[in-house]
C-alpha positions in Angstrom: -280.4 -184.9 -111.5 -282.9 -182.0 -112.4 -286.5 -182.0 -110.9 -287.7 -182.3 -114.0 -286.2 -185.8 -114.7 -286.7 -187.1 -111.3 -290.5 -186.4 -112.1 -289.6 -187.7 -116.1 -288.1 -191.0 -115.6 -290.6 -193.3 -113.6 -293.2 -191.9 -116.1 -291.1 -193.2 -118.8 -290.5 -196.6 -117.2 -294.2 -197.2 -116.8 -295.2 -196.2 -120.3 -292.6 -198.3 -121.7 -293.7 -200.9 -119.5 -297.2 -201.3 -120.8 -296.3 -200.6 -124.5 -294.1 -204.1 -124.3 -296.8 -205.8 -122.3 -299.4 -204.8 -124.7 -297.0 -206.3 -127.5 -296.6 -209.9 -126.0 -300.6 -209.5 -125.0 -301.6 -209.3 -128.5 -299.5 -212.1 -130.0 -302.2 -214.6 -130.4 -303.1 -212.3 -132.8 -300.6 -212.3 -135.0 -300.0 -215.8 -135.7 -301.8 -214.8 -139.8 -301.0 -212.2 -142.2 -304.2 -211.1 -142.1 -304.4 -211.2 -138.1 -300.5 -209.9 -138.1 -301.5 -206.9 -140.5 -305.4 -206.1 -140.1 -306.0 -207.8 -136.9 -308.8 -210.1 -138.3 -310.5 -207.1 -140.3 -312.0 -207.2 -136.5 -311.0 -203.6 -135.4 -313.3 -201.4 -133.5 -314.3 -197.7 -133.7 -312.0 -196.6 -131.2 -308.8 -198.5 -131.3 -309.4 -197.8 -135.3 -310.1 -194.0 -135.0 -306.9 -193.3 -132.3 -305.0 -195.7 -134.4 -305.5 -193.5 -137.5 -305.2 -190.0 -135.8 -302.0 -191.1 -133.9 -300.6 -192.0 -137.3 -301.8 -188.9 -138.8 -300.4 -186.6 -136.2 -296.6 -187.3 -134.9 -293.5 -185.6 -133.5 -293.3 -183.6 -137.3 -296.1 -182.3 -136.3 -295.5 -181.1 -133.1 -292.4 -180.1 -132.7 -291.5 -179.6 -136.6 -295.1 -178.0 -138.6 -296.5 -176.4 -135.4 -293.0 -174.6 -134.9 -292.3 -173.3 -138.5 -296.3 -172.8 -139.4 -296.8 -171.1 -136.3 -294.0 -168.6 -136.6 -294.6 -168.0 -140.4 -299.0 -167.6 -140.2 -299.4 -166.6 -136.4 -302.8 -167.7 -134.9 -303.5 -168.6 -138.3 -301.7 -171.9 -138.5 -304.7 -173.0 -136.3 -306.8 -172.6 -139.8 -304.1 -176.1 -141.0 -305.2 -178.4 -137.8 -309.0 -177.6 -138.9 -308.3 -178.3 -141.9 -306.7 -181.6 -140.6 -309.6 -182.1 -139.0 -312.3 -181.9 -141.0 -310.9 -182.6 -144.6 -308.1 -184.8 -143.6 -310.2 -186.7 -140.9 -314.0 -186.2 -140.8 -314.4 -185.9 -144.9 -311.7 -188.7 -145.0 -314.0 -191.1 -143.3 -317.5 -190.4 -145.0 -315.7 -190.8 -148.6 -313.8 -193.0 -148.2 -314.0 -195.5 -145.4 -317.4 -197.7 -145.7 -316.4 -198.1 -149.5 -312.7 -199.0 -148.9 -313.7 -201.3 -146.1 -315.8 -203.2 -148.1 -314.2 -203.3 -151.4 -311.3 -204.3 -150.0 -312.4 -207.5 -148.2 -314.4 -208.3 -151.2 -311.1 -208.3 -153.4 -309.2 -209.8 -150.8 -306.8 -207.4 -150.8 -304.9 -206.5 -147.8 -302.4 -203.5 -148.3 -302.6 -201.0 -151.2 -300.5 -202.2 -153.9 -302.5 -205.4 -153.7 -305.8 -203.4 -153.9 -304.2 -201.7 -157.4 -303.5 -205.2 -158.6 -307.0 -206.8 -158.3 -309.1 -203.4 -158.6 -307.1 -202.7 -162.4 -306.1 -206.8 -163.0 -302.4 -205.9 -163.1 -299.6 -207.0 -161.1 -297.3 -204.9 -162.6 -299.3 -202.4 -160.9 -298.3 -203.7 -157.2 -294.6 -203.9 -158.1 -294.7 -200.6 -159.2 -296.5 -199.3 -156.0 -294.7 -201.3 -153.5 -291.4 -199.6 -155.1 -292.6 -196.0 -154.4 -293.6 -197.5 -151.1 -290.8 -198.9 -150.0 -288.2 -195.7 -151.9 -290.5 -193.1 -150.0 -291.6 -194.1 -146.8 -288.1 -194.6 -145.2 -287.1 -191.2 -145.5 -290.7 -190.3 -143.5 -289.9 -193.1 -141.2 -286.7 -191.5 -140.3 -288.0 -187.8 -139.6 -289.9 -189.3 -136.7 -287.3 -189.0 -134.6 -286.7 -185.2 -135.1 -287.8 -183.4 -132.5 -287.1 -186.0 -129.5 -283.5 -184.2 -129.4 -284.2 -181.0 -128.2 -286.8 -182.2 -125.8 -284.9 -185.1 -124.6 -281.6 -182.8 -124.3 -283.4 -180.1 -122.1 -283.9 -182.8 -119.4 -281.9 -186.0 -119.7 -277.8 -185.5 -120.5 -277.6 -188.7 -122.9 -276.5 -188.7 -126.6 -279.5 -188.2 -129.4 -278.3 -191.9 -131.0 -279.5 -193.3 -127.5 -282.9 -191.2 -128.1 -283.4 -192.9 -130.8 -282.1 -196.1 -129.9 -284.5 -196.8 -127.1 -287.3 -195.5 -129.0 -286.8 -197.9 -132.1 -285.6 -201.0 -129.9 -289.6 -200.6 -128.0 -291.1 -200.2 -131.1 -290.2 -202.7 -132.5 -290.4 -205.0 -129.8 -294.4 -204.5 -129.7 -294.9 -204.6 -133.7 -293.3 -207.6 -133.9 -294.6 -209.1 -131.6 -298.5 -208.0 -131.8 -298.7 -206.8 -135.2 -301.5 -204.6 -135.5 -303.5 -205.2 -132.9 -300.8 -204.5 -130.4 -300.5 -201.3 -132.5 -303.6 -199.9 -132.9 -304.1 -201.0 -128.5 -301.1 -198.9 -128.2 -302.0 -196.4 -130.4 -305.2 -195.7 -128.5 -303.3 -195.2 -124.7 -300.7 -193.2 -126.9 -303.4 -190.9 -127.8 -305.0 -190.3 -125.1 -301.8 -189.4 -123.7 -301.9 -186.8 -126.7 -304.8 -185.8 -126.1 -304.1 -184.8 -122.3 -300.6 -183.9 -123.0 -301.8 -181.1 -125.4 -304.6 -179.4 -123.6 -301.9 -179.2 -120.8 -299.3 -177.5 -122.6 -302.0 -175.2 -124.1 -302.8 -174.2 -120.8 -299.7 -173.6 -118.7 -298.4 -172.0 -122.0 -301.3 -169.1 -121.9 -300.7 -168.9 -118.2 -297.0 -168.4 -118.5 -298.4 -165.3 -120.9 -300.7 -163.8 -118.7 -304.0 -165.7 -120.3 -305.1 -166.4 -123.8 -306.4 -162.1 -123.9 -303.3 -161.3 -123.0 -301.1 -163.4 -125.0 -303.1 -162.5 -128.3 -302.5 -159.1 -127.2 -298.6 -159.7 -126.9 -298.2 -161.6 -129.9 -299.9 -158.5 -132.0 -297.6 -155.9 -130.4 -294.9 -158.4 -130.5 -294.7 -159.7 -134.4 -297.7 -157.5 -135.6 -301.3 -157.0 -136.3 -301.0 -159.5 -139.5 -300.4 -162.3 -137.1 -303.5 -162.7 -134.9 -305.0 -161.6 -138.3 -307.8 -164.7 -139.7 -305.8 -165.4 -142.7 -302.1 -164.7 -141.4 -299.3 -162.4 -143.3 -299.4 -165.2 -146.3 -302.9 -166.5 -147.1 -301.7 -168.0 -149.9 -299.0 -170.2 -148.8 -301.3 -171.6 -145.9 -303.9 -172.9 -148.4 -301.5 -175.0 -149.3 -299.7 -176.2 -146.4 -303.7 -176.7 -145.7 -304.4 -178.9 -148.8 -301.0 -181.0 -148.5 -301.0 -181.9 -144.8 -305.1 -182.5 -145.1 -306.5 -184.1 -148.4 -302.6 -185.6 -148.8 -303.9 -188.3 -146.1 -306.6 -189.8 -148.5 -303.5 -190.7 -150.2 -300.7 -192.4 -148.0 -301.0 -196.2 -147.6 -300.5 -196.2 -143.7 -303.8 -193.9 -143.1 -305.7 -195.5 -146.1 -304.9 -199.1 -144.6 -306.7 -198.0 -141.0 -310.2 -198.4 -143.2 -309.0 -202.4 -144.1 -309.3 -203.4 -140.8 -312.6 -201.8 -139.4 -314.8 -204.0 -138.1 -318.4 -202.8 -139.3 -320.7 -199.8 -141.5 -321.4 -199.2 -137.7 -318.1 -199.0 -136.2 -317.0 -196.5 -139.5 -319.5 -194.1 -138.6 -318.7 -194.1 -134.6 -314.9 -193.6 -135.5 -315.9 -190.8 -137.9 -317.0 -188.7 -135.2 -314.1 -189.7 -132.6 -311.7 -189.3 -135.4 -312.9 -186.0 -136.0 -312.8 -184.6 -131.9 -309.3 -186.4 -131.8 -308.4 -184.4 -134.6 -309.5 -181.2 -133.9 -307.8 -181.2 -130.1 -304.3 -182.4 -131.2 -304.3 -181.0 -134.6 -305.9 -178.0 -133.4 -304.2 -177.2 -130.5 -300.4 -178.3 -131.7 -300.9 -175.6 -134.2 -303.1 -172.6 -132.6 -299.9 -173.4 -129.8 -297.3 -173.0 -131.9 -299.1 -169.7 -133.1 -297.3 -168.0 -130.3 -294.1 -169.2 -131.3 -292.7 -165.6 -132.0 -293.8 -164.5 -128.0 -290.4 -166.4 -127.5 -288.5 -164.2 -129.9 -285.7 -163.1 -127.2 -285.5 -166.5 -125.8 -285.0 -167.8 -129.1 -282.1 -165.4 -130.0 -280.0 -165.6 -126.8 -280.2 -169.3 -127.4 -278.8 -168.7 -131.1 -281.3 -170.4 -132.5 -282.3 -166.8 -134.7 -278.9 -166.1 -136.4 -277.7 -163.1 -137.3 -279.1 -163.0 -141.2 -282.8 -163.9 -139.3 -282.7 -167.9 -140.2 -284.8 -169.4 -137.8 -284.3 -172.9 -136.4 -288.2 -173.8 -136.7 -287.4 -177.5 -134.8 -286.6 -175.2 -131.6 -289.8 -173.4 -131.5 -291.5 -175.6 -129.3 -289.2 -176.9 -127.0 -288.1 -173.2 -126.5 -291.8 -172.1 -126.0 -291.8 -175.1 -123.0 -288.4 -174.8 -121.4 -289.7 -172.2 -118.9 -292.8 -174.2 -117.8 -293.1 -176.5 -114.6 -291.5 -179.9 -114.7 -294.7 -181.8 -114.5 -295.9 -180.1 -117.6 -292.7 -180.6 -119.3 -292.5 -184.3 -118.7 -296.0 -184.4 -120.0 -294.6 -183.6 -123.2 -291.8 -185.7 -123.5 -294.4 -189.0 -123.0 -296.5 -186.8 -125.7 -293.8 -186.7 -128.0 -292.6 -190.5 -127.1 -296.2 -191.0 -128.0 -296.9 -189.2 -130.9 -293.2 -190.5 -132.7 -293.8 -194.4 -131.7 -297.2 -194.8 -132.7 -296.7 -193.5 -136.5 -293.3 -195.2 -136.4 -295.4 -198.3 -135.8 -297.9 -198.1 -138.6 -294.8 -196.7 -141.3 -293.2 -199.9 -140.2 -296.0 -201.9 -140.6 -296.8 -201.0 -143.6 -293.6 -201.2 -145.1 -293.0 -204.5 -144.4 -296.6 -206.2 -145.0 -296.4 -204.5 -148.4 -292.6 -205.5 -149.3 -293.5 -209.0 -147.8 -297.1 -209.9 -149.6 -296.7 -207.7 -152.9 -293.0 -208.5 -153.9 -291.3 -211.4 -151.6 -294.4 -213.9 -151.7 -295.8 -213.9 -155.4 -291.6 -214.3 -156.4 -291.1 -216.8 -153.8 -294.7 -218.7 -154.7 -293.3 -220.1 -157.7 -290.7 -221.8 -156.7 -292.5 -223.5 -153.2 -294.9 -222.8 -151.1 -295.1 -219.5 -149.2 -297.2 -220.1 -145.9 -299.0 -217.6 -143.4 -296.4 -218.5 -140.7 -293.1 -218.0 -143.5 -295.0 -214.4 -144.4 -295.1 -212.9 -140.6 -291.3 -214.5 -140.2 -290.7 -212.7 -143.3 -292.9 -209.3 -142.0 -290.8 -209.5 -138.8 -287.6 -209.4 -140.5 -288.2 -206.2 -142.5 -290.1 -204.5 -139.2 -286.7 -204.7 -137.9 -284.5 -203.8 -141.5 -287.2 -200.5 -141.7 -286.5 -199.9 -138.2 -282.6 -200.2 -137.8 -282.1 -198.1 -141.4 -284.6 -195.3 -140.4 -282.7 -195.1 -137.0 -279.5 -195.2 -138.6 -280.5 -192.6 -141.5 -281.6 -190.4 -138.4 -278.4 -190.7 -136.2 -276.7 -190.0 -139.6 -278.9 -187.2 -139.8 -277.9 -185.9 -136.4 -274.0 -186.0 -137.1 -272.5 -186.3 -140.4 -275.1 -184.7 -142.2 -275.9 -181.9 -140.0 -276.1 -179.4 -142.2 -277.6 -180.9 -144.8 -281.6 -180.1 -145.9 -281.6 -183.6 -147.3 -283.7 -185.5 -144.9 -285.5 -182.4 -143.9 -287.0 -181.8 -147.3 -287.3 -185.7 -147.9 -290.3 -185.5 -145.2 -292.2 -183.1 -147.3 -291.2 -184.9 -150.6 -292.2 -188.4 -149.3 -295.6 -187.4 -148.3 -296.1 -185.9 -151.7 -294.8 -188.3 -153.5 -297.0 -191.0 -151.9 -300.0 -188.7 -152.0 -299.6 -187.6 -155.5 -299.2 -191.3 -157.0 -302.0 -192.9 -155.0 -305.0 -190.3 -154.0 -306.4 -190.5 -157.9 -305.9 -193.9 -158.5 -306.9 -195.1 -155.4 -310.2 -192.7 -155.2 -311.1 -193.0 -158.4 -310.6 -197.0 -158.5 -313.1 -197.1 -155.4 -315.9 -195.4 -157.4 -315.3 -195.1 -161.1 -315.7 -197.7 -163.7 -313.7 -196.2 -166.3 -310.7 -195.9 -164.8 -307.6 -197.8 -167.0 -304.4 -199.0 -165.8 -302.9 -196.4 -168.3 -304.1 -193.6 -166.0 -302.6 -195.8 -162.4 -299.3 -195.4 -164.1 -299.6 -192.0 -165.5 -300.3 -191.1 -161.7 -297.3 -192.5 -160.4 -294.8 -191.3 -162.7 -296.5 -187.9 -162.4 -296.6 -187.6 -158.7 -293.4 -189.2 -157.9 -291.3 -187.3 -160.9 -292.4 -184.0 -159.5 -291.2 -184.9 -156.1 -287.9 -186.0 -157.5 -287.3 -183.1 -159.2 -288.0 -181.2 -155.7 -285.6 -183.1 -154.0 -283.3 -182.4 -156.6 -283.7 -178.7 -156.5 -283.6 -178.7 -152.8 -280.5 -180.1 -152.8 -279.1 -177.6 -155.1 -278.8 -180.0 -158.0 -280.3 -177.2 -160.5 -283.3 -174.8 -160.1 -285.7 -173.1 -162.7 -286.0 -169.5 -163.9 -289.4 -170.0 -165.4 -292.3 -167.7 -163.1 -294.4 -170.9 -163.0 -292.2 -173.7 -162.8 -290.1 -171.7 -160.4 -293.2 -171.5 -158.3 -294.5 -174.7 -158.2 -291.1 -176.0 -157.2 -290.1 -173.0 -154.5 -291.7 -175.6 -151.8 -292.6 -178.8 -151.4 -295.8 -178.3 -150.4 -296.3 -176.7 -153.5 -294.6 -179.3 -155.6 -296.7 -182.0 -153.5 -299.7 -180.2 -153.9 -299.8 -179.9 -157.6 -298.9 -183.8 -157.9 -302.2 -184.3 -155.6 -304.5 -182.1 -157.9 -302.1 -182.7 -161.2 -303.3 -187.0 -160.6 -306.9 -186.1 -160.1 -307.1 -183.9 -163.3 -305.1 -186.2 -165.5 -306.7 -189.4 -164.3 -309.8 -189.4 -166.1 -308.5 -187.8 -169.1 -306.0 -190.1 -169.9 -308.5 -192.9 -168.7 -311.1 -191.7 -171.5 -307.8 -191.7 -173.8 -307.1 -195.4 -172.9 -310.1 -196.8 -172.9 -307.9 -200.8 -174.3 -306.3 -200.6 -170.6 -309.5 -200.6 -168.9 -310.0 -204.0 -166.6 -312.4 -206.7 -167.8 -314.1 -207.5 -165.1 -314.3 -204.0 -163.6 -318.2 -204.9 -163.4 -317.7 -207.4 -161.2 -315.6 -205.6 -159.2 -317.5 -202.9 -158.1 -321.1 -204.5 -157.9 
């Protein structure tokens, strides 16, 4: 057995250790939905602010973005972790967390398809949401576990399926267990494992290139000048990598659902701030690292992971960039990686359930008997482990029979655009605006999730466009997803003023 996992493996038993005992720790807690899914709307700043960075930023990010971005911009992929930072966090939290907070306790409302239902008096609206919610978030669920292959590979010589075996089996275990509060508990030692874990590689990485002068120096000569440029070889493209990965968060039910549980106006304005800092070092640091990618340009040929047409296997970036460093560091990363992949698996999870649970199973099962607290976390529990085992499954599948296929890897980048692009108007504009009409909610969702469809289907060869600006908006799907984001904010309010017979009745009342 290598150094490395001699050094790897007692680290591993003692973080899965307290991630379980956390779990049956926090079960008094989860006895009622809203103790199970907001923990009592009782959360403080820091469990709340780790619990929504650690969500924000997972194995995708640091293994997957941080690898491609950084090759493709340079240093300039750093320019996407501030933007992370201080539109997708810091800007996040002033807009929209004191208001969601308290609107949503004052409609009752405990995920986000039940916050559409009461804020536009429709509960067509919640079926409609918890659809897109439940269609798009398994796809994200399973491209957590990308990324823990390479990594695990390089150390341990075990099959990927028990990778991600393990990893969903302890997941699970303390979600269902502890609901949120054992989540957002966890999610706060996960992150400051991140937190250390990053700053650590950053360093040993610069010293294994002669210091950060030296490095920048070697990655000019190396790629050239355009990549330790500000703006990187493609300003363009990284304003909207920058867009999608940052305002896209104001959008996704997981992140959005952080603000629900807060416990005070007080504790909203402390986690703004440790939100932010968390943000910036992780975010930050997983991309300016990655910025170095193409330093490892031999290393990554002999490996055949550059082929001989100059594809570029963007998922081995990283683990290539830390195969040469000391074993400490290395296991380091593999708890930061563990970390960063259980903790958004978690809230996906979560979410998934408590929506598919509260805004489908209970109102149909209400009219026939009597749905009670304890029948809805039975029922919550059930579908933590059905999300689990077919995100798990879809990723071993992933892994083995559809190896070459871009399916699931452009399914990430859909799902997060889909979600974005249905809910970021909607939901923003429901928190502040009067007017809004339900007319304009549905126009959103059809918008944002038709545009991602027709992505996936392009990306999967199904047919493409010739048009110039059609053939642009759908060349990526951070474009695609982009567009949807902006597309919803721009057609909201005119189709709002348009509809003006859909608008809620009591809207006054709402919003007082």
């Amino acid at each position: 057995m290598s150094t490395t996992a001699l050094i790897t493996i007692p680290i591993l038993l003692l973080f899965f250790g307290i991630m379980i005992a956390v779990g049956f720790y926090c079960r008094k807690h989860s006895t009622s939905v809203d103790g199970f899914v907001l923990g009592g709307r009782a959360v403080g700043p820091w469990l709340t602010a780790f619990a929504f960075g650690t969500s924000y930023f997972s194995a995708v990010i640091f293994i997957g973005y941080a690898g491609q971005f950084g090759w493709n911009f340079g240093l300039a992929s750093t320019w996407i972790g501030m933007g992370n930072a201080f539109i997708g966090s810091l800007l996040a939290w002033i807009v929209l967390g004191t208001r969601t907070r308290i609107m949503t306790q004052s409609l009752g409302s405990k995920t986000m398809p039940d916050f559409f239902e009461k804020r536009y008096e429709s509960s067509k609206l919640k079926i409609f949401a918890s659809i897109i919610i439940f269609v798009f978030l398994i796809p994200y669920t399973a491209s957590l576990y990308n990324g823990l292959s390479s990594l695990f590979n390089n150390v341990f010589d075990i099959d990927y399926w028990i990778v991600v075996l393990i990893m969903a089996v302890l997941t699970g275990v303390y979600v269902i267990f502890g609901g949120y509060m054992a989540t957002a508990i966890n999610d706060f030692i996960q992150g400051i494992i991140m937190l250390i874990g990053i700053v650590a590689v950053i360093v040993a990485v610069l010293n294994d290139n002669g210091g950060l002068t030296q490095a920048v120096k070697s990655l000019g000569e190396t790629a050239g000048k355009e990549f330790i440029s500000p703006f990187g070889p493609n300003p363009v493209f990284l304003f909207f990598v920058v867009m999608l990965t940052s305002l896209g968060t104001w959008g996704l039910p997981q992140m959005v659902g952080k603000f629900y549980s807060i416990k005070d106006k007080k504790s909203v304005k402390t986690g703004t701030i440790i939100s932010t800092i968390f943000a910036v070092v992780v975010a930050g640091g997983c991309y300016f690292l990655g910025g170095f990618g193409k330093l490892y340009q031999k290393q990554m040929m002999a490996s055949g992971y550059i082929s001989d047409t100059g594809a570029v296997k963007f998922d081995k970036v990283i683990p290539t960039m830390l195969s040469e460093l000391a074993p400490l560091v290395v296991a380091i990363v593999i708890v930061l990686v563990l970390s960063a992949s259980m903790s958004t698996l978690s809230s996906l999870v979560l979410t998934s359930s408590s929506t598919l649970t509260l805004d489908v199973i209970k109102p149909v099962a209400s009219k026939k008997k009597e749905f009670t607290d304890k029948k809805s976390v039975l029922v919550m529990r059930l579908f933590i482990v059905f999300f689990i085992a077919i995100s798990a499954v879809i990723a071993i599948l992933k892994d083995t029979v559809w190896k070459d296929s871009v399916f699931i890897a452009q399914m990430m980048g859909v799902s997060w655009g889909a979600l974005a692009g249905a809910f970021l108007a909607p939901f923003l504009y429901g928190l502040f605006w009067k007017k809004g009409t339900r007319a304009a909610v549905v126009t959103c969702f059809v918008f944002g999730t038709g545009l991602e469809i027709i992505q996936l289907c392009i990306s999967v060869g199904w047919f493409k466009f010739t048009d110039k600006i059609l053939g642009f908006v759908f060349s990526n799907s951070l474009y695609s997803g982009v567009f949807a984001m902006v597309g919803g904010l721009i057609l909201f309010p005119i189709v709002s003023f348009l509809t003006q017979k859909t608008r809620p009745q009591k809207i006054d009342k709402v919003l007082a």
